[in-house]
N, C-alpha and C positions, 0 to 999 in steps of 0.2 A: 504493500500500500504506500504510494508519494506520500512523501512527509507536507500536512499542510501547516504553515508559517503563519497563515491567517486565523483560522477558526480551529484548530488540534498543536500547537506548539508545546515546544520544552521549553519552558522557562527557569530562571534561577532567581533565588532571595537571598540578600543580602541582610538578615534580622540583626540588625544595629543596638548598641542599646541605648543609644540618643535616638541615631537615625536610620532609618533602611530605603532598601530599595529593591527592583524589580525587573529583571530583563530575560528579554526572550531570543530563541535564535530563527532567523530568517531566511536559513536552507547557505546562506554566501556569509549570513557575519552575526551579530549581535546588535538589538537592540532594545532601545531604554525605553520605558513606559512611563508618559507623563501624563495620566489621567486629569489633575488642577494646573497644568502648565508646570508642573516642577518634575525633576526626575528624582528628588527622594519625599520621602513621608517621615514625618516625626514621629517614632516608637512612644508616642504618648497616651493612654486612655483617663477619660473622665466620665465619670457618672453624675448624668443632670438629675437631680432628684427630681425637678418638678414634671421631669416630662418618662422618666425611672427608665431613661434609653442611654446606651455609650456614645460618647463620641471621642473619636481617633484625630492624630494629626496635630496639623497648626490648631484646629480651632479648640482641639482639647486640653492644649497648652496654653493658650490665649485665656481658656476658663478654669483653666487652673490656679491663672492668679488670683483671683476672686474668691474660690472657692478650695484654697489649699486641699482640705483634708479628702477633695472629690477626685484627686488625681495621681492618676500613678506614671509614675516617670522610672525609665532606669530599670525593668522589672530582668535587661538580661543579667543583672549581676547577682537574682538571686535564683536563678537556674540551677546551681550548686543544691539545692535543698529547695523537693517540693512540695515538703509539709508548713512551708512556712504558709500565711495566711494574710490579705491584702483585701480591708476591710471598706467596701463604698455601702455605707448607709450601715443598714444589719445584714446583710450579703457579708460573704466572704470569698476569695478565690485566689488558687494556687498558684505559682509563675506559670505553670504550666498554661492554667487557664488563659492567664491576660496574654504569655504569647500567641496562646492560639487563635484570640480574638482578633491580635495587631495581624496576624500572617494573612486573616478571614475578612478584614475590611481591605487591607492590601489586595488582595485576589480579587474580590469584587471589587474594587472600584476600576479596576483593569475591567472583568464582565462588563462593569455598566459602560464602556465604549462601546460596545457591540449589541447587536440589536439582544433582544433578549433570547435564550437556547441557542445562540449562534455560537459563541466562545468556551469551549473549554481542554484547558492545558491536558496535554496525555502523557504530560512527565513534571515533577518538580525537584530540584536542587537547592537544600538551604547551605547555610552557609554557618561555620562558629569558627572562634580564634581556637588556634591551634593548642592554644595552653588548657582549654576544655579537657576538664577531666571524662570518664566513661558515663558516670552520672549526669552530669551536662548535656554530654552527647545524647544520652537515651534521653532526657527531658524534651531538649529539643524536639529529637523526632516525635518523639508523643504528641507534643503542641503542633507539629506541621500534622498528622493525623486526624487531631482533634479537630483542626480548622477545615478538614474533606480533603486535602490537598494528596494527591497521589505520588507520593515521598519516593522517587527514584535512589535518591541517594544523600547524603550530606558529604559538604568539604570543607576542610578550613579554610581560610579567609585569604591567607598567603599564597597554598595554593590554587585557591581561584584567582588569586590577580598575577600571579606566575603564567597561568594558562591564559590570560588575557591579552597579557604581554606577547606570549609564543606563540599563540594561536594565530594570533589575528597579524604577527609579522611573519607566517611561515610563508614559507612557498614549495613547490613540485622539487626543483633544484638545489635548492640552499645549501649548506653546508658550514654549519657553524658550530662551536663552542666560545660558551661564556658563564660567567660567575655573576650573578646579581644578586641585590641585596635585598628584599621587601620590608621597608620602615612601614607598618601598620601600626600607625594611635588612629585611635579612634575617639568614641564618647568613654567608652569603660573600660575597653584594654587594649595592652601593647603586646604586639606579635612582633618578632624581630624573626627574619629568616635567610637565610643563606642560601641560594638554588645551584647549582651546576648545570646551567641547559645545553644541551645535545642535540644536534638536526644532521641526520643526511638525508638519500632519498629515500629511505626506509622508514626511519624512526623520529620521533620527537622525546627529547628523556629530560625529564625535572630532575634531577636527583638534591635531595636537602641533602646539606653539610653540616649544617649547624641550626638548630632553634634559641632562643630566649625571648625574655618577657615579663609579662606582672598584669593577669588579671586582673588588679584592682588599679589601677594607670591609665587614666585616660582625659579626655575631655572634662569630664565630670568635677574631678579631682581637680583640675583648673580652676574651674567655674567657682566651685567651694572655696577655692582660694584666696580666689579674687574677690568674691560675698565678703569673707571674715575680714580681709584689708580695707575696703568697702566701711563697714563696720564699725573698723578699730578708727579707722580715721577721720571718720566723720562723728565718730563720738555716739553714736546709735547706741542706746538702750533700751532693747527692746522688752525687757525685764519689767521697765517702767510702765508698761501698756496691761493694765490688768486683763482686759478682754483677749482672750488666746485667740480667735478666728482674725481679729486686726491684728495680732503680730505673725503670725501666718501669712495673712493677705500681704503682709508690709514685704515681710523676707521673700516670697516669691516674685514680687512686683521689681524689687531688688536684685534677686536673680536674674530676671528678664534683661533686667538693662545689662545686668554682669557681662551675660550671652552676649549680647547685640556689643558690648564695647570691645569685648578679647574678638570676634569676629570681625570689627569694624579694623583696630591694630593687625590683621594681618597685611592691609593695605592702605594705609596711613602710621602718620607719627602719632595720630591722638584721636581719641574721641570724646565725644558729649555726652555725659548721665545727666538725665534731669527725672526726679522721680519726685512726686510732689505726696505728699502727709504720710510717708514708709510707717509712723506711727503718727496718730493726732500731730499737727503743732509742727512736724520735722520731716522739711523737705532735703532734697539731695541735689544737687546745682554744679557740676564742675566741670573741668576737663580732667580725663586721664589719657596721660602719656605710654608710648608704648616702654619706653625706659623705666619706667614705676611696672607695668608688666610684667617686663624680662626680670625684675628683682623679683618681685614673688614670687616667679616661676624656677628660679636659680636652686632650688630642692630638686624640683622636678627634672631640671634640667640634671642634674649631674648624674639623677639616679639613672638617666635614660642612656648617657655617656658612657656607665659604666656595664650598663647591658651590654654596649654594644660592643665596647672591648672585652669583654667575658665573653659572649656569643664568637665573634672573630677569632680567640684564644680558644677557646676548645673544639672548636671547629679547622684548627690550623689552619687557619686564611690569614693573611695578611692583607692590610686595607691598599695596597698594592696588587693585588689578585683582583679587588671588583672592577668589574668593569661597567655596569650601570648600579642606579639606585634607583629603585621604585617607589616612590611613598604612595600610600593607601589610606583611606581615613579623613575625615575632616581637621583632626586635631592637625593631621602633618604636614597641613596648609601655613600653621605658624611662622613666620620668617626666621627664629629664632633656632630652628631644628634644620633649617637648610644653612648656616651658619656651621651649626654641631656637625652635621652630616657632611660639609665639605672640610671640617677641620681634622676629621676623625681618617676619613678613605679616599679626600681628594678634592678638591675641585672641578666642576663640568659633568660630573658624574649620573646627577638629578638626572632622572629620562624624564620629560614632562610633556611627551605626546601621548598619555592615556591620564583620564580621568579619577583619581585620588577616592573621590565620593561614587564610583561609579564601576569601575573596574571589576571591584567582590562579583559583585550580582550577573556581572556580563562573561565574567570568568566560570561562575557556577551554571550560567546559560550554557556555556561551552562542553562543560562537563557533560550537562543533560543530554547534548545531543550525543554526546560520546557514548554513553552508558544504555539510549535507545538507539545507536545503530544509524544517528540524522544528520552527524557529522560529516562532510562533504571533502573527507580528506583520505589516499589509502595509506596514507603512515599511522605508523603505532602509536597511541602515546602511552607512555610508561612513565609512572610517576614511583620515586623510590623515597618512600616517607625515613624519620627517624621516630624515633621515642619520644614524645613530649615530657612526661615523666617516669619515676620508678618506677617496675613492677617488682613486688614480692609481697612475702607472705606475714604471718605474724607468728612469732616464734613463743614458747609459753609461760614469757615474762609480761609481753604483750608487747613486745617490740619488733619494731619494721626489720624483717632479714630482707633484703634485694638482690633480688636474682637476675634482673636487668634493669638495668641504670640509663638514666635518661640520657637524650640525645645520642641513642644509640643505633646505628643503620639498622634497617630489616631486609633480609629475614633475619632473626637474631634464635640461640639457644641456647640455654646455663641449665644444668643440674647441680642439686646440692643435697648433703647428706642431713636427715633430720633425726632425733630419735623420741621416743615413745617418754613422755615427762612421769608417768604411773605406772607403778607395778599391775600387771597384767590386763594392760590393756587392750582392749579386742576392737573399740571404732575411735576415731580422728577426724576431727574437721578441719582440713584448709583453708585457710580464711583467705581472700586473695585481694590485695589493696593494690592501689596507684596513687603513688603522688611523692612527696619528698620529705616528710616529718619521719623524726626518730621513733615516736609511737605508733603504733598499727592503725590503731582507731581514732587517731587525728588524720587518717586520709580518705579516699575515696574506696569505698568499698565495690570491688566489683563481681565478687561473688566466691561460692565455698564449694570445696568439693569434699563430699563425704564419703569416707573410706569404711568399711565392718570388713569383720575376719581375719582380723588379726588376728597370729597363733600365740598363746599367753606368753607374757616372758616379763624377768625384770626389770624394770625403768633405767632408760638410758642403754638399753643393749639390743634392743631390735632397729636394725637402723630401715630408716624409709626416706626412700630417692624421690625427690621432688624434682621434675623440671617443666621449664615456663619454653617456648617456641613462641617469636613471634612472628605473625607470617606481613609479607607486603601490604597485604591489604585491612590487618590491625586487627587479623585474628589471634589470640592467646590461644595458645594450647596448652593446658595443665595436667601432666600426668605422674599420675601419686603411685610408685611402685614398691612392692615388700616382697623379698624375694623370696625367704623360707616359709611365709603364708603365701604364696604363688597368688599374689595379689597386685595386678595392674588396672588401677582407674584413670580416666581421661573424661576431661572437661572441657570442652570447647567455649572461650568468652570472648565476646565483641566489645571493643573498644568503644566502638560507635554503629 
C-alpha cells in the first residue's frame, strides 16, 4: 500500500517539558505542523473551573497567571514517579495523565486541519532525553497510549536531532565520517551527546561515544533564577500579602515577565519588566540587562562546562575531534552557551542550518518512517546507542553491585559471582535497578527475577552466577544461574 503523507502519515512528538512539538514525514523530507501559526505548543494545562473543561497551550499559561493553583506546568519532570498526584479542583491526576492529555490536544489540533475522518496518523514517534530512566520511558509510552496514539516506537531527543541532521543531508553517493556534538537544554533537561556519523552507499551509522547530562537543568531552572533575583532586588515580600491566591497571582504574573525578559536577552542587551501590583501597592518598573543575566546564570553556566569536559573525557574525544555542534532546545538559543560552546571545542563549529526548537520532532518523524518501512532511502540506518546509566543488582546489604556501568557501548555482557546470605536457602529474588546511587533503592527499579530450587546449603557457599547482556536495541537480559541445583533463569527487561 503507497504511503499516504496527507491523510495516513508517521509523525513524530517532541513532548517538551516547557514546550513541544509535532512533525510528520512527507514520502521526500519532514515536516512541521502549525495548526495557530506556530510550530511548537506550550506543555501547559489548566482547569477553568467555571466552564470544568482543560485548556492546553499559550492560552493555558496566559490563565494560569490569574488562577495559579489551576495550572500545571513542567508535568515532564515528574515522569520519574506516577503515583505522585496533581490536584485541579477535587480531581486529581497522574503525570501520566496530564501527559496524555498535552500529546491528545496536540494530535487533535493537527485532526482539526482536516476535514473531519479524513486525518489519521498510522504511526507515532515520541521523543524523551536520553538520561530517562526505564520508569520514565514506560510512563511515557503509557501516556502516548493513553492519548489513542499508535506508539511505533520512542527515541531520545539527541538521537532524533542526530537523524535530523543525517537524514535530511544524506544522499545516494556521499561518503563521509564525522564527530558531532548535540548540546540539548531545553525547559527541564540537559542531554549532552557525542555521535560518530558514518555514510557510504550502503549504510548510514550514528554511533554514540559518549553521553552526559542532568535531568533536572534546564530552562526552568533559569527562569527560577531569574524570579528569586527579581525578588531579592526589588525588595518583594510577598510574605506580606496575607491572601495566598494574590501572592500566587503576583509570582506567576512575575514569572511571565521573567520568561519574556531571558527570551527577549537572547537578542538584545536589555529588556523591559513592567508588572504592575505583583502584590497590593508594589509594582515592578525596570530594565534588565543581559550582563545582570549572564551573572545569575554563572552556577548554571559552569555546571554545564563541566559536563561537557566530563562527557569529552570519558568518551576520549578531544574538542579537537568535533567537527560540528548541534544545539537542540530552546534554552540553547542563549548567546551565553554559544560563547561556552566555542571556548570549550572551537570556534565556527555551531551548525545553524537546522532548527534548535524543531529538529527533536522532525528527527522522531524520521525514525517513524524508518520503523514503518516509509522511508525513501535503500541505506541502513544503524544506530549504536551506549548506556545512559548503571545497571545492576542489589546485593543483601541493600546496596547497588553494577554489572554494567554507564556510558557503556552495546551490545555489552558482565557476569558476576553472588552467594546465598541464609543458611538453606531454596528461593532468591533479583532485584534489578538502573541508575547511579550507592543504595539499590535510591534508583530506578526495573524489575526482579525470581529464582526456587535451590538445593539447601550453608550461607555464603552456594554461589549463583548472575549476568546482565545488553542488546543494541536496550534489551537487558538477566540470567540467574546455580549450577549444582541445575538451575538456569532468564528474564528479558526493556529499557524502554
Amino acid at each position: 500500500m503507497p504511503y499516504d503523507s496527507q491523510n495516513r502519515p508517521v509523525i513524530g512528538i517532541d513532548l517538551g517539558t516547557t514546550f513541544s512539538s509535532i512533525s510528520f514525514w512527507t514520502g521526500q523530507g519532514v515536516q512541521t505542523y502549525s495548526p495557530r501559526g506556530s510550530n511548537v505548543f506550550q506543555s501547559v494545562v489548566y482547569f477553568d473551573e467555571r466552564s470544568k473543561e482543560f485548556i492546553y497551550d499559550t492560552v493555558a499559561f496566559n490563565s494560569g497567571i490569574f488562577e495559579p493553583s489551576n495550572v500545571c506546568i513542567g508535568v515532564k519532570r515528574l515522569m520519574d514517579n506516577k503515583d505522585i498526584k496533581i490536584k485541579f479542583g477535587d480531581r486529581q491526576f497522574s503525570p501520566i495523565d496530564i501527559s496524555a492529555m498535552i500529546l491528545k490536544y496536540m494530535y487533535k489540533s493537527v485532526q482539526d486541519m482536516f476535514p473531519e475522518g479524513v486525518y489519521n496518523a498510522s504511526g507515532v514517534v515520541v521523543t524523551v532525553p536520553y538520561y530517562f530512566k526505564a520508569n520514565q520511558l514506560e510512563n511515557t509510552s503509557q501516556a502516548a497510549k493513553k492519548a489513542g496514539l499508535n506508539l511505533v516506537g520512542i527515541i531520545q531527543e539527541p538521537i532524533a536531532a542526530a537523524l535530523a541532521y543525517g537524514c535530511l543531508h544524506s544522499s545516494d553517493n556521499i561518503k563521509r565520517e564525522e564527530t558531532i556534538l548535540i548540546f540539548d537544554l531545553g525547559g527541564g533537561t540537559f542531554d549532552l551527546t557525542i555521535f560518530r556519523v558514518k555514510e557510504d552507499s550502503e549504510n548510514l551509522i550514528f554511533e554514540v561515544l559518549g553521553i552526559g547530562g542532568d535531568d533536572r537543568l534546564g530552562g526552568m531552572d533559569f527562569d527560577n533564577a531569574l524570579l528569586k533575583h527579581i525578588i531579592q532586588a526589588e525588595g518583594i515580600d510577598f510574605q506580606s500579602e496575607s491572601n495566598e491566591r494574590l501572592r500566587k497571582r503576583g509570582k506567576q504574573a512575575l514569572m511571565a515577565e521573567a520568561i519574556k525578559a531571558k527570551e527577549t536577552l537572547s537578542f538584545t542587551d536589555s529588556a523591559y519588566m513592567a508588572v504592575l501590583n505583583v502584590i497590593p501597592g508594589v509594582n515592578v518598573d525596570r530594565n534588565f540587562t543581559r550582563d545582570e543575566f549572564q551573572e545569575i546564570m554563572e552556577g548554571y553556566y559552569e555546571r554545564i562546562r563541566n559536563i561537557i569536559k566530563n562527557t569529552l573525557n570519558r568518551a576520549n574525544v578531544t574538542p579537537e575531534d568535533i567537527n560540528k555542534v548541534i544545539k537542540v532546545g530552546g534554552s540553547s538559543k542563549i548567546p551565553m552557551f554559544d560563547s561556552l560552546l566555542n571556548d570549550i571545542v572551537g570556534k565556527g563549529k555551531i551548525y545553524s542550518d537546522i532548527d534548535p526548537s524543531l529538529c527533536v520532532s522532525q528527527g522522531a518523524a524520521i525514525y517513524a518512517a524508518y520503523l514503518t518501512s516509509n522511508l525513501n532511502t535503500r541505506k541502513k540506518i544503524i544506530i549504536i546507542p551506549v548506556t545512559a546509566h548503571a545497571l545492576g543488582v542489589e546485593d543483601a546489604k541493600g546496596k547497588f553491585v553494577v554489572l554494567i556501568h554507564e556510558n557503556r557501548k552495546t551490545p555489552a555482557r558482565k557476569t558476576l559471582t553472588f552467594y546465598t546470605d541464609q543458611d538453606n536457602c531454596t528461593d532468591v529474588d533479583v532485584q534489578v535497578y538502573q541508575g547511579n546511587r550507592r543504595i539499590a533503592k535510591e534508583n530506578a527499579h526495573i524489575g526482579t527475577v525470581h529464582v526456587s530450587g535451590l538445593i539447601p546449603a550453608p550461607k555464603r557457599t552456594l554461589e549463583i552466577n548472575i549476568t546482565f547482556e545488553v542488546k543494541e536495541n536496550q534489551i537487558v537480559i538477566v540470567t540467574v544461574a546455580q549450577k549444582e541445583s541445575k538451575i538456569k533463569k532468564t528474564e528479558v527487561l526493556r529499557l524502554y
